[in-house]
C-alpha positions in Angstrom: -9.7 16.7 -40.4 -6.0 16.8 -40.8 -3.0 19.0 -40.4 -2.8 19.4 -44.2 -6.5 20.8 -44.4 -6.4 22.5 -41.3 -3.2 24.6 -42.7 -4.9 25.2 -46.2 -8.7 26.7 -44.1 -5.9 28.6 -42.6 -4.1 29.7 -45.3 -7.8 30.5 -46.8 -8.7 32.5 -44.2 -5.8 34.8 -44.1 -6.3 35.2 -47.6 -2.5 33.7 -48.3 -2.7 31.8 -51.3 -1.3 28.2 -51.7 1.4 28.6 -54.6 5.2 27.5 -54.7 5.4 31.4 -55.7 3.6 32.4 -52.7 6.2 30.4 -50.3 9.0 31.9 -52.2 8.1 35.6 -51.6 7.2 34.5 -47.7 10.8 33.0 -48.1 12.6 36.1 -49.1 10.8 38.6 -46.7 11.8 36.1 -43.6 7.9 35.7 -42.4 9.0 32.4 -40.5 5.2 31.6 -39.4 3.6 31.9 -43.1 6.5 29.7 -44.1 5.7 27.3 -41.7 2.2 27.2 -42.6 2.7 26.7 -46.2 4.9 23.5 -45.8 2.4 22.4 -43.3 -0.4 23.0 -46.1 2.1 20.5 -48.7 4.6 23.2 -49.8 7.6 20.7 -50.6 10.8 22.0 -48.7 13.1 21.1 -51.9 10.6 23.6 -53.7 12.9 25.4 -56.8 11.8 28.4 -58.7 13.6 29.7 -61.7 16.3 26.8 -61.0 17.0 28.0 -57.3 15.8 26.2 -54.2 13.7 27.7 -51.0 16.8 26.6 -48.8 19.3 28.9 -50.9 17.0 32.1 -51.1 16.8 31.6 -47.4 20.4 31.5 -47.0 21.8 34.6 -49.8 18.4 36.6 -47.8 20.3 35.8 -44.3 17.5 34.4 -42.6 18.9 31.8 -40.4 15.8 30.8 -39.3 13.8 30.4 -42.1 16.8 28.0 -43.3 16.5 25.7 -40.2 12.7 25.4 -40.6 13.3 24.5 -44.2 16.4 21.7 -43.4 13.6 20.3 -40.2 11.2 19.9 -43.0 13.4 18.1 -45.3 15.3 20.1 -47.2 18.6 18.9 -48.6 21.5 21.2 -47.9 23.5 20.0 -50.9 21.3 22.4 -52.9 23.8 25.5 -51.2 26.4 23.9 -52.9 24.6 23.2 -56.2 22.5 26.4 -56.6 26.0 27.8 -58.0 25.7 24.9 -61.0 22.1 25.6 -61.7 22.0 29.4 -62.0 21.2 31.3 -64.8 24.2 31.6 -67.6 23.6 35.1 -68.1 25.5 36.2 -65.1 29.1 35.8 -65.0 31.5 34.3 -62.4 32.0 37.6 -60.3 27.8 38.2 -59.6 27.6 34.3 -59.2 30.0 34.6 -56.6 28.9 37.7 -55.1 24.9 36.7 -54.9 26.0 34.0 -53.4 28.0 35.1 -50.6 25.0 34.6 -48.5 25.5 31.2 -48.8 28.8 30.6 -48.5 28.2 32.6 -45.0 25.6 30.1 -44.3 27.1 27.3 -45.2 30.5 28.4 -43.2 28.2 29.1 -40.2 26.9 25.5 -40.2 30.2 24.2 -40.8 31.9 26.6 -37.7 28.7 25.4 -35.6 29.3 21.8 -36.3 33.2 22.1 -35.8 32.7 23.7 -32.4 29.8 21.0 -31.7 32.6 18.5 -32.2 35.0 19.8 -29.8 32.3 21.1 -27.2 30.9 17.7 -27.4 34.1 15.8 -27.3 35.9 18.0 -24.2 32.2 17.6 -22.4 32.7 13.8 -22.9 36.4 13.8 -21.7 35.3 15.6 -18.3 32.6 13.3 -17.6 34.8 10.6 -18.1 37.6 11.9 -16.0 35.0 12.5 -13.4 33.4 9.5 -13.1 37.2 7.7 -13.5 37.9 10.3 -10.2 34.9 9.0 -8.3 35.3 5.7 -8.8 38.8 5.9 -7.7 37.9 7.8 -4.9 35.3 5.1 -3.8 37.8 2.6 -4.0 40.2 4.3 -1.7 37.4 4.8 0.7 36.4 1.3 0.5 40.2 0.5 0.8 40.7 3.1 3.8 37.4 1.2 5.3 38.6 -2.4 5.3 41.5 -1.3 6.1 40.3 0.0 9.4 37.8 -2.7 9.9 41.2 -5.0 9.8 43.3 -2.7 12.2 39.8 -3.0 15.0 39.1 -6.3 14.5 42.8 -6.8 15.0 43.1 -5.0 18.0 39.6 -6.8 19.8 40.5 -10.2 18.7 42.3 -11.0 21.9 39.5 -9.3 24.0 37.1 -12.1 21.7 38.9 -14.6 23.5 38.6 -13.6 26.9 35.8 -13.7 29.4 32.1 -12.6 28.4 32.5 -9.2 29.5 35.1 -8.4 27.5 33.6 -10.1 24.5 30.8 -8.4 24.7 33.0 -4.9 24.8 35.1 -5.9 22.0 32.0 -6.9 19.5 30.2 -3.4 20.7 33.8 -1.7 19.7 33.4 -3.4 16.2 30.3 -2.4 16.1 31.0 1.0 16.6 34.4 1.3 14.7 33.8 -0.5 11.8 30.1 -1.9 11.2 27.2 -3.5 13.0 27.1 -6.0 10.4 31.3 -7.6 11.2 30.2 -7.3 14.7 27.2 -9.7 14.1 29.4 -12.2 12.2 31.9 -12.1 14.9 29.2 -13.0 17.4 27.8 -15.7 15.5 31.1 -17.3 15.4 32.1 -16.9 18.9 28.6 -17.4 20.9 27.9 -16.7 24.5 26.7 -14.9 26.4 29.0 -11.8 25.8 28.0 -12.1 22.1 24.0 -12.2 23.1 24.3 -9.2 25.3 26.2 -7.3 22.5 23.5 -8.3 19.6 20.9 -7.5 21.5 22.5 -3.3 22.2 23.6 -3.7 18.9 20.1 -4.2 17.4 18.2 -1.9 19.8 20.3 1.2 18.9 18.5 2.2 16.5 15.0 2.9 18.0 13.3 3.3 14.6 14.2 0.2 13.6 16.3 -2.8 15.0 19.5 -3.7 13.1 18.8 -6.1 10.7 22.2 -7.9 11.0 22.2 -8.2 14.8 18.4 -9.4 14.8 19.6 -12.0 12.4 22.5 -13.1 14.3 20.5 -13.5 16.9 18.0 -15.2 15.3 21.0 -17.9 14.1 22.2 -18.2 17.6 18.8 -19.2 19.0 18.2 -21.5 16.6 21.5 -23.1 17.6 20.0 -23.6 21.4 18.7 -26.9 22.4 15.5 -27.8 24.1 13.0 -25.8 25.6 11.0 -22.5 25.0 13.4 -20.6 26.6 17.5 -20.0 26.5 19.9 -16.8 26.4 19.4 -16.0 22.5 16.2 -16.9 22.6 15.1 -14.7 25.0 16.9 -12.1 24.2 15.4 -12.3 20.2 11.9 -11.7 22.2 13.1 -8.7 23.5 14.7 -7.2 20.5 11.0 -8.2 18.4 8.7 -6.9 21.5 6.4 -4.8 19.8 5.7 -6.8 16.1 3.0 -8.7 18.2 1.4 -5.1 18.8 0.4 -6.0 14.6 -1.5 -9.1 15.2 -4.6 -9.5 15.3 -7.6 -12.1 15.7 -11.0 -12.1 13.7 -14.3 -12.8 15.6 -17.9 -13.2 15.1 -20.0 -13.6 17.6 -17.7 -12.8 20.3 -15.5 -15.5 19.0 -12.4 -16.1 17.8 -11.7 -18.1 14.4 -8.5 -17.1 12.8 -5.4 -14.8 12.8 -4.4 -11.9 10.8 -1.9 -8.9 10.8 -1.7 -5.4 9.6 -0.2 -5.3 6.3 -1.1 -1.0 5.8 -1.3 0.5 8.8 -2.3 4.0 7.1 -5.6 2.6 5.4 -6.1 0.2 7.8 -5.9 -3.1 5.9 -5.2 -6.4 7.5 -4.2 -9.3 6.0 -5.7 -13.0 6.4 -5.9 -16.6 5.0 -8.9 -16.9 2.2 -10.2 -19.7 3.8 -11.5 -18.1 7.2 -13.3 -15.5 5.3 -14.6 -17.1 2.2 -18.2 -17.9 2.3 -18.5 -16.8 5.7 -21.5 -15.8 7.0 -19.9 -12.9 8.8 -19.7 -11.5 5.5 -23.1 -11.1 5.1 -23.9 -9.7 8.5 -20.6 -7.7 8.2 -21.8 -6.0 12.0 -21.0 -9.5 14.0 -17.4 -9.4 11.9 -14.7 -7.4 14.3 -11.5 -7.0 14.5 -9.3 -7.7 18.3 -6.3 -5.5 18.4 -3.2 -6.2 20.6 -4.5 -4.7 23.3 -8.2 -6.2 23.5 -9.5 -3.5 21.8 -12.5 -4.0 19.1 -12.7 -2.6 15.7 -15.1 -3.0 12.9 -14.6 -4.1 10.1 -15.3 -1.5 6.9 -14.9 -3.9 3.9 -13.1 -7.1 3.1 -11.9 -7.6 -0.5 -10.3 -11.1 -1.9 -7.5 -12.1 -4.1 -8.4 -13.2 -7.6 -8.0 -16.9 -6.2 -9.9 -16.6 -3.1 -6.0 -17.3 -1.2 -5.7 -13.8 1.1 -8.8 -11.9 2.4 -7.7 -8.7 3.2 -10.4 -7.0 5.4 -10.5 -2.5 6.5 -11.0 -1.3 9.7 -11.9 2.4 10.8 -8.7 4.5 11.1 -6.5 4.3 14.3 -3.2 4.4 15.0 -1.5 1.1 14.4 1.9 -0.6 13.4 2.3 -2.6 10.4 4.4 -5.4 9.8 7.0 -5.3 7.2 6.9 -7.9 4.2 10.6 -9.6 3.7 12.4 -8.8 -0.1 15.0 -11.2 1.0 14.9 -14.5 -0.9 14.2 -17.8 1.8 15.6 -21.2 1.0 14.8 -24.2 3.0 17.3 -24.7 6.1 16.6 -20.8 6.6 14.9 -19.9 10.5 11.8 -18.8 11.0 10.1 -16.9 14.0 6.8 -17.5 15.3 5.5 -14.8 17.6 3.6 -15.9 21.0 1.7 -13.7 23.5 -1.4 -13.3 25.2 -3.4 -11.7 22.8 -5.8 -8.8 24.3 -3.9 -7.6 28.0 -4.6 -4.0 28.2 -2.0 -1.5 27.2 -0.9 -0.9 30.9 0.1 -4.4 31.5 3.1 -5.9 30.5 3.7 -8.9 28.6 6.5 -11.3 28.1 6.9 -11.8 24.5 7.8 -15.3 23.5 9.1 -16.8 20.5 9.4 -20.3 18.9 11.8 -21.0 16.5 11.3 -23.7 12.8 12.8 -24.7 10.3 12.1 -24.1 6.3 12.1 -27.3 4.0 10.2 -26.3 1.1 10.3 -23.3 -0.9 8.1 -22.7 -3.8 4.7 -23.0 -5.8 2.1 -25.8 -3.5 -1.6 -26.1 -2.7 -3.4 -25.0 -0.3 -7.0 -26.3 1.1 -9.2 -23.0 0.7 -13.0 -23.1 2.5 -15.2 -25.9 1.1 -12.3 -28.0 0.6 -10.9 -25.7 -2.3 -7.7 -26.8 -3.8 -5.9 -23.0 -4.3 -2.4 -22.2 -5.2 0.3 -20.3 -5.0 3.7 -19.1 -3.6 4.4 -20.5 -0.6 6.1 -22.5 2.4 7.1 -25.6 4.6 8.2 -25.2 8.0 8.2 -27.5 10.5 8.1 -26.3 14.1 8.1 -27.6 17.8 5.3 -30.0 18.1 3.7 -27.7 20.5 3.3 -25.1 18.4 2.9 -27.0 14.6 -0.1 -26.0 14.0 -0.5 -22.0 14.3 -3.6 -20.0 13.8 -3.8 -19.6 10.2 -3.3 -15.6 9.4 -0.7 -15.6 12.0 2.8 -14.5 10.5 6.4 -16.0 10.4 9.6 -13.8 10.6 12.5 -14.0 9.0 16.0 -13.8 10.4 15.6 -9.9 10.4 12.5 -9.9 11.7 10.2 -9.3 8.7 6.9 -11.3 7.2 8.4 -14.6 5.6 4.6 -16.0 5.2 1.2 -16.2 6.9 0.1 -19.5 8.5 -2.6 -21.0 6.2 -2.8 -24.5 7.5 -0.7 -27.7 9.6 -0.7 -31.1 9.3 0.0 -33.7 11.6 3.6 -33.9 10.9 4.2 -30.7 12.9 4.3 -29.3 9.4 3.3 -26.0 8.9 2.2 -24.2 5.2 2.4 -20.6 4.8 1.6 -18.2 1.7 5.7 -16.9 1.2 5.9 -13.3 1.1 6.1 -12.5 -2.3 2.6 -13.5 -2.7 1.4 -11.4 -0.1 3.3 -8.4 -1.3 1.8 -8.7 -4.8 -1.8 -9.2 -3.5 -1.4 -5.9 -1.7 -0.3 -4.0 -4.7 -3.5 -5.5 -6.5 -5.7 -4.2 -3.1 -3.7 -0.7 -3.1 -4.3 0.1 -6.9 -8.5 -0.2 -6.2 
């Protein structure tokens, strides 16, 4: 049923009849809801008895509120104007004017509202604009006032920049500190050493929650810029800044044995993500009980469920709540010549031992869609990338994850070849297959 017949029942049931005579006398004696009610039934809003409209009865009766119902229905406000034309010769000028005075009222009401609208409106507008002219000024000049200290530091270290490690290092922690961790780190990138090493690495541990993403990425820049070897100043000092991401890796087993890498992706519901291809058609899968998961610290953990993307690419696999660290999926955009980090430790030493984080250092070359051979031989697709890494470590457990410069997932190791060629699913791939796994 609609509103038109639901009105009329109700209409019928108040015993109101339905008549252009009956909205007229609900007009005059201001009963706002009957009114309402009748032009819901079909009562037109332009509705004219004895040659004058709802809208100017409304208006000469005073109801203001009547007459806005009747203009949000429809009704056209020109007949105020023209009710004066159309009324009945027999009255002269003087009782035209004077039943009508109502409406002139009205109409002056309207037209005082609308005028005051205007200027309300306009002033309102003026002030916002002044305001947001005054804030954007004032940003400016705090901008301005910020370079223009960042100049007068950097002017003042320079000459400590060129002197001995020690005072390098001093000067880029003062830049740090005076202006912004972020100068600092360029400064260091441009003047190496040791000094610069020593200041990145304070620089990016200050923060405790959370290293600075600048300094870990000088840093990163710096030991890719050392030669030969596993091991070298920037190097080493990147593994110290990143001890701790390896407490988010993990290794799958079945049957007390290890086949393939993963991470935490969701360290609240417990989801960790792999490469398709070591789950897919697995027979683990059917005796899920011989499936575990080894954490950092040699820990076991079994696995709840395991769920796949629409293309069988990323198994992402649940297991029992715990308290564990996630690794955080890179937003930046990687082009080949960017550096990647790959993580190295000894997987499962108990939490009371200590262990030397190590890391080893490629090179992107390919950025984009590729293939990638899924279980049975399965050609899949998708996102992903080339890196090419040391020989020793070209080919990488797939599941394991790469780091960008600021220490964030670029991709997940998926398979090598023998060109010391490593492909990866990129990030963005990962990032939307967990939004797919979050939403179920």
């Amino acid at each position: 049923m609609d509103a038109t017949s639901r009105a009329r029942e109700e209409l019928d049931r108040r015993g109101v009849d339905f008549s252009e005579e009956q909205f007229f006398r609900q007009v005059r004696s201001g009963n706002k809801g009957l009114v309402k009610l009748l032009l819901l039934a079909g009562v037109s809003p332009n509705a004219a008895l004895d040659g004058e409209t709802a809208l100017a009865v409304a208006a000469k009766a005073g109801h203001k509120d009547i007459a806005q119902v009747l203009l949000k229905a429809g009704a056209d406000p020109v007949c105020l104007v023209d009710g004066i034309a159309t009324k009945g010769k027999s009255k002269d000028f003087w009782e035209k004017l004077a039943s009508f005075s109502g409406v002139f009222t009205f109409i002056s009401s309207l037209l005082i509202a609308s005028v005051g609208w205007y200027f309300t409106n306009a002033y309102n507008n003026r002030q916002l604009e002044l305001t947001q002219a005054q804030t954007l000024r004032d940003q400016e000049n705090k901008e301005y006032q910020n370079r223009l200290s960042e100049l007068q530091t950097v002017e003042k270290m320079i000459p400590h920049l060129a002197k001995d490690e020690l005072s390098k290092r001093a000067a880029l922690i003062a830049i740090s500190v005076l202006a912004t961790p972020k100068l600092a780190a360029r400064f260091a990138e441009v003047y190496g050493g040791q000094g610069s090493v020593d200041a990145l690495t304070q620089i990016a541990v200050a923060n405790q929650k959370a290293p600075s993403a600048p300094a870990v990425s000088a840093l990163t820049n710096l030991a890719a810029q050392e030669k030969g070897g596993r091991s070298g100043p920037a190097r080493d000092a990147l593994a110290s800044v990143l001890q701790g991401k390896e407490r988010s890796i993990v290794q799958l087993r079945e049957n007390n044995q290890s086949f393939c890498n993963g991470f935490v992706i969701d360290a609240q519901r417990g989801w960790i993500v792999t490469a398709g291809s070591c789950l897919w058609g697995s027979t683990a899968l059917d005796r899920a009980r011989q499936l575990t998961v080894q954490l950092w610290d040699g820990t076991l953990a079994d696995v709840r469920e395991a769920r796949f993307t629409d293309r069988n690419l990323l198994a992402f696999v649940r297991i029992d709540a715990r308290p564990l660290r996630q690794l955080e999926v890179s937003l930046n955009p990687l082009r080949p010549g960017d550096t990647v980090t790959q993580l190295a430790f000894d997987l499962g030493l108990k939490k009371e031992s200590s262990t030397q984080l190590r890391v080893t250092l490629g090179r992107i070359t390919e950025v984009g869609p590729m293939g990638f051979i899924g279980a049975r031989s399965t050609q899949l697709s998708g996102m992903g990338l080339r890196v090419t890494l040391p020989s020793e470590n070209a080919q990488g457990a797939a599941g394991a994850p790469l780091l960008d410069s600021e220490g964030n997932v670029a991709c997940m190791t998926y398979q090598g070849d023998q060109n010391r060629m490593e492909e990866c699913v990129a990030a963005e791939e990962i990032r939307d297959a967990l939004k797919v796994i979050a939403k179920t």
